[in-house]
C-alpha positions in Angstrom: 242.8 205.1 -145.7 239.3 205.0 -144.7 237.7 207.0 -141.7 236.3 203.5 -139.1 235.5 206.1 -136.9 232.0 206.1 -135.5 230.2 208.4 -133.0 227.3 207.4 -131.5 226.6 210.8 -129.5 226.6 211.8 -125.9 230.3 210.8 -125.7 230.0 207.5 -126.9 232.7 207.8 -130.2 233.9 203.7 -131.1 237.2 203.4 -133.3 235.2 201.4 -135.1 232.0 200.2 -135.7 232.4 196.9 -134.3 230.7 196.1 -130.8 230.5 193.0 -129.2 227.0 191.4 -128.0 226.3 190.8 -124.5 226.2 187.7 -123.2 228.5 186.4 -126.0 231.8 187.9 -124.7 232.0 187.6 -121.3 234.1 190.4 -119.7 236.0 190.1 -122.3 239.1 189.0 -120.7 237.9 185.5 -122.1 238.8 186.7 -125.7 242.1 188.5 -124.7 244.1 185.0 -126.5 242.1 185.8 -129.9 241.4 189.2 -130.2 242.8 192.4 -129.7 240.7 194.9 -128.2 242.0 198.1 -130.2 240.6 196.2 -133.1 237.1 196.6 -131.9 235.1 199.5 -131.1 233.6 198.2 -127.8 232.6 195.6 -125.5 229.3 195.0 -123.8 229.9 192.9 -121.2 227.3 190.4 -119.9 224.1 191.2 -118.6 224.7 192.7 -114.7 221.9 193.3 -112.3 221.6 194.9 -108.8 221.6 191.8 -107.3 223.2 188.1 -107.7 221.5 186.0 -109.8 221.9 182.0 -110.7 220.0 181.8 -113.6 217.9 179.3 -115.0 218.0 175.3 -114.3 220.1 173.6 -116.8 220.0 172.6 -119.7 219.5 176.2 -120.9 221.1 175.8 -124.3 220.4 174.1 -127.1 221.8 173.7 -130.7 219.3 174.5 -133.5 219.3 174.8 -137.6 221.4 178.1 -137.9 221.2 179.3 -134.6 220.9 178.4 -131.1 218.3 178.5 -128.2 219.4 180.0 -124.7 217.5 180.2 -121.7 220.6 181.4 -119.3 218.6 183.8 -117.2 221.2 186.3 -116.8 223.6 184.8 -114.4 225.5 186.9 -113.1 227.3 187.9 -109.7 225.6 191.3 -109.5 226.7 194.7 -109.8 228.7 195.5 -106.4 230.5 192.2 -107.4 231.2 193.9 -110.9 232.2 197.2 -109.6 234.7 195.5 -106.6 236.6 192.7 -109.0 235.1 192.5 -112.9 236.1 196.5 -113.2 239.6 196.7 -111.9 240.4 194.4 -114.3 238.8 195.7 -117.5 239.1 199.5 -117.0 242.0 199.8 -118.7 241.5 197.6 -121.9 242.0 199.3 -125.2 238.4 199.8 -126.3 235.2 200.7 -124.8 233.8 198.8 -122.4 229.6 199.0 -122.1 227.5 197.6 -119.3 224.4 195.6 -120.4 222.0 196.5 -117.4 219.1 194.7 -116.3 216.5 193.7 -113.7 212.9 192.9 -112.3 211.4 196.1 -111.6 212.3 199.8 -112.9 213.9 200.6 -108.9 216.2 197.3 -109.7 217.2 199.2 -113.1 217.7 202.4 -112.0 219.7 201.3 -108.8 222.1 199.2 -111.1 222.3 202.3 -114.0 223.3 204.4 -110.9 226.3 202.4 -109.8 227.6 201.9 -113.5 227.4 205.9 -113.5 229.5 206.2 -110.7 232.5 204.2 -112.6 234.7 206.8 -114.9 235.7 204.2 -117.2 232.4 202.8 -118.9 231.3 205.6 -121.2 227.6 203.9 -121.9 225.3 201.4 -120.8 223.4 198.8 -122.9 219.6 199.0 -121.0 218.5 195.5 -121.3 214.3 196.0 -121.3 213.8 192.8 -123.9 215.7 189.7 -122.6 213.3 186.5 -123.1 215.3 184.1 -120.8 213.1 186.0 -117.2 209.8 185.2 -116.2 209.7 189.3 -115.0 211.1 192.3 -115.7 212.7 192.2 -119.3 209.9 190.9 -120.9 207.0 193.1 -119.2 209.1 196.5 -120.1 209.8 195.8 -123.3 206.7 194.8 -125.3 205.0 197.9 -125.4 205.6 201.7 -125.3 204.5 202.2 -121.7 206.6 200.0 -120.4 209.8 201.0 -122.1 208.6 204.4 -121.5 208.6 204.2 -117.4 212.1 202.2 -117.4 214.0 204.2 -120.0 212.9 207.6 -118.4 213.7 206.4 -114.4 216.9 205.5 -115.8 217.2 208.2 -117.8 217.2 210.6 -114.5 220.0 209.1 -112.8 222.4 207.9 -116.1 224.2 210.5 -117.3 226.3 209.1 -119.9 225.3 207.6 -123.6 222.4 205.4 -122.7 222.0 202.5 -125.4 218.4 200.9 -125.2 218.2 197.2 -126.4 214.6 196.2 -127.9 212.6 193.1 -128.1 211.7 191.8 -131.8 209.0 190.1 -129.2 206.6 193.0 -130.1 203.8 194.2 -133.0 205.4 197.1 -133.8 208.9 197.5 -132.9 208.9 201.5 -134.5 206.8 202.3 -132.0 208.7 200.9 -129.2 211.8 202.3 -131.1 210.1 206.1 -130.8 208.9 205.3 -127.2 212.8 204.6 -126.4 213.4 207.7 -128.3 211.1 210.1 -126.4 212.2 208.7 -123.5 215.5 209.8 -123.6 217.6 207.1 -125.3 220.8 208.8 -127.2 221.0 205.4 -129.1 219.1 202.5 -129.7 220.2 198.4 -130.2 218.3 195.4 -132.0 217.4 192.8 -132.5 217.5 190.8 -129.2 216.9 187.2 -129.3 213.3 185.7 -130.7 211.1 183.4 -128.4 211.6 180.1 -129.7 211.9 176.3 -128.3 213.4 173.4 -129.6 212.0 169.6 -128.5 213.8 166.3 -128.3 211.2 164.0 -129.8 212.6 160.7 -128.6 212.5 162.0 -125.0 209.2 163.8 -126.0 210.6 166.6 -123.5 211.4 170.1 -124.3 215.4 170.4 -125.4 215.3 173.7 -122.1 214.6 173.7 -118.6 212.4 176.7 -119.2 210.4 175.3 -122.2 211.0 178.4 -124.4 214.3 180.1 -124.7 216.0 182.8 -127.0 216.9 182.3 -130.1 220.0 183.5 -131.9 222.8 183.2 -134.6 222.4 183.1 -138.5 218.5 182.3 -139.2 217.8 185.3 -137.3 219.5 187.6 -139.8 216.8 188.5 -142.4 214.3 189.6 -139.5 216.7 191.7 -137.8 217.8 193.2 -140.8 214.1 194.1 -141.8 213.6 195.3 -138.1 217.0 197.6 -138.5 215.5 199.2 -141.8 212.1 199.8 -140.2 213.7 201.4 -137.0 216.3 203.9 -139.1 213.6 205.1 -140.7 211.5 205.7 -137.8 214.1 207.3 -135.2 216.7 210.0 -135.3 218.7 208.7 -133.2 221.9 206.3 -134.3 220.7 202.7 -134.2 223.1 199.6 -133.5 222.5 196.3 -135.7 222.8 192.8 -134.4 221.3 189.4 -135.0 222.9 186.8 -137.1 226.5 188.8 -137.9 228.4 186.7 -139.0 230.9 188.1 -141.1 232.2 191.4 -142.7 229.6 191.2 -145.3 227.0 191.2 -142.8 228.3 194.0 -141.3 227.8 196.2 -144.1 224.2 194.8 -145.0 223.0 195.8 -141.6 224.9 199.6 -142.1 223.6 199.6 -145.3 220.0 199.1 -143.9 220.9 201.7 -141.5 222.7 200.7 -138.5 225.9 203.1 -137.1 227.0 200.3 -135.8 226.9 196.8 -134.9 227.1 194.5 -132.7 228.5 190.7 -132.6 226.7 187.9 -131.0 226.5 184.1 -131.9 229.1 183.7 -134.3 231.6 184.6 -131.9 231.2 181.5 -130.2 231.8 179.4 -133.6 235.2 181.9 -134.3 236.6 184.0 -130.8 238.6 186.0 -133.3 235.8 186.7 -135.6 234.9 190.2 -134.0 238.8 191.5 -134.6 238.4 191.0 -138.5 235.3 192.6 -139.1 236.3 196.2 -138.9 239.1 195.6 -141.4 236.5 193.9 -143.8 234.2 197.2 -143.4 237.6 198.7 -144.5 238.1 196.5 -147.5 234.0 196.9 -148.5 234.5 200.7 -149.1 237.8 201.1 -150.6 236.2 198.6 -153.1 233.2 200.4 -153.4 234.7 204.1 -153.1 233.7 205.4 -149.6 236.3 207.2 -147.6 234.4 206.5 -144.3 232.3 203.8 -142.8 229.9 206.3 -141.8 228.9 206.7 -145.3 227.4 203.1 -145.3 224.7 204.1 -143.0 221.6 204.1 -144.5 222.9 204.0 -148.1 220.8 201.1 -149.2 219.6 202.0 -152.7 215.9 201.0 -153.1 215.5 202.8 -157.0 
């Protein structure tokens, strides 16, 4: 039998090492009819903010060569609409549930982190400082080390649990930003989020979103947010979670390999809702065929000889 368990620190341990992305989930009640939650070793559910928000204009999605452009804009009912009828509901399921929290300035941020802390049932948030799909906020923190400094650390003072900090591949150096995080007082670190992209529809000559420029996600992202995983690992001490193109088991391993803890499960779950159930027992299969008795060894093993 081999060992799936994975702990992320500051109370944050996952039966295994499969998370699922924000955004890509839902509450995860969606799911319930194709996966089952003591398969997985968390949820984040989708982005929440202090206050309501309706997102962007549509359209706000569009279909591109091994991926997808989004340009939602965190939609979402807020967090008191969370806390009253979203967290009744999933308190209880048989995993852990994470928060993705966001907003438009650092007092938006820390008011939403201090309401999530309140609820006894969600053992980590998933601080959202890189989100493309806003005109403010998300982008501004998360592009440079001052930035992500002043949000993690005002969060950081009212958030007691495991705080998970999800970075922008939007930036020059994202081991710096990483290390910023770090100082700050992250206990674990996520990436990559989505890549500023666009797509146009050349008959209409128009842009294929409402907001011109979107997110982009799925498959094609995978070798840059493997290279960005590698480059982090090395640069933090603190565990760092993998996402970007994960598509399989397979790709699980490759971005533990590269030094991820853990991952996290994003586009593909759209093309296969029961995708994120099967992964942990691939990570399963991977090392009994290769001869590790946990999944913890994977981490960072990548031989470069």
């Amino acid at each position: 039998m081999v060992d799936l368990t994975t702990d992320l620190g500051k109370g944050l341990i996952l039966r295994n090492p499969v998370l699922t992305a924000s955004g890509t989930f839902g509450y995860g009640e969606e799911y319930a009819d194709f996966v089952d939650f003591n398969k997985l070793g968390g949820i984040i559910v989708k982005g929440t903010t202090l206050n309501p928000r309706e997102g962007n204009p549509y359209p706000r999605m569009a279909e591109t060569p091994s991926g997808m452009l989004n340009a939602v804009g965190l939609q979402n009912k807020g967090v008191h609409y969370f806390v009253e009828h979203i967290y009744p509901r999933i308190a209880n399921l048989d995993t852990n549930v994470l928060v993705n929290v966001s907003g438009s300035t650092i007092e938006d941020y820390v008011a939403c982190a201090e309401i999530v802390n309140s609820l006894e049932c969600i053992p980590a948030i998933e601080l959202n400082v890189s989100c493309p799909n806003v005109k403010q906020g998300g982008m501004a923190f998360g592009v440079n080390t001052e930035g992500i400094s002043k949000v993690v650390e005002a969060v950081r003072k009212v958030y007691h649990k495991h705080l998970m900090v999800k970075l922008s591949p939007n930036v020059t150096s994202i081991v710096d930003i990483a290390k910023a995080a770090e100082a700050s007082g992250a206990d674990s670190v996520s990436l990559i989020n989505t890549l500023l992209g666009m797509a146009i529809d050349a008959a209409k000559r128009r842009p294929k979103l409402s907001t011109i420029t979107g997110g982009l996600s799925g498959a094609c992202v995978k070798p840059i947010a493997l290279r960005m995983v590698w480059q982090v690992s090395k640069g933090v001490k603190i565990p760092v979670v993998g996402l970007g193109g994960i598509s399989s088991a397979t790709d699980a391993v490759e971005f533990m390999l590269a030094g991820a803890s853990a991952i996290e499960i994003g586009t593909a779950n759209f093309i296969d809702p029961s995708l994120s159930g099967k992964v942990g027992e691939g990570i399963a299969d991977y090392c009994e065929k290769y001869g590790f008795t946990a999944s913890s060894q994977l981490t960072g093993a990548l031989l470069t000889d």
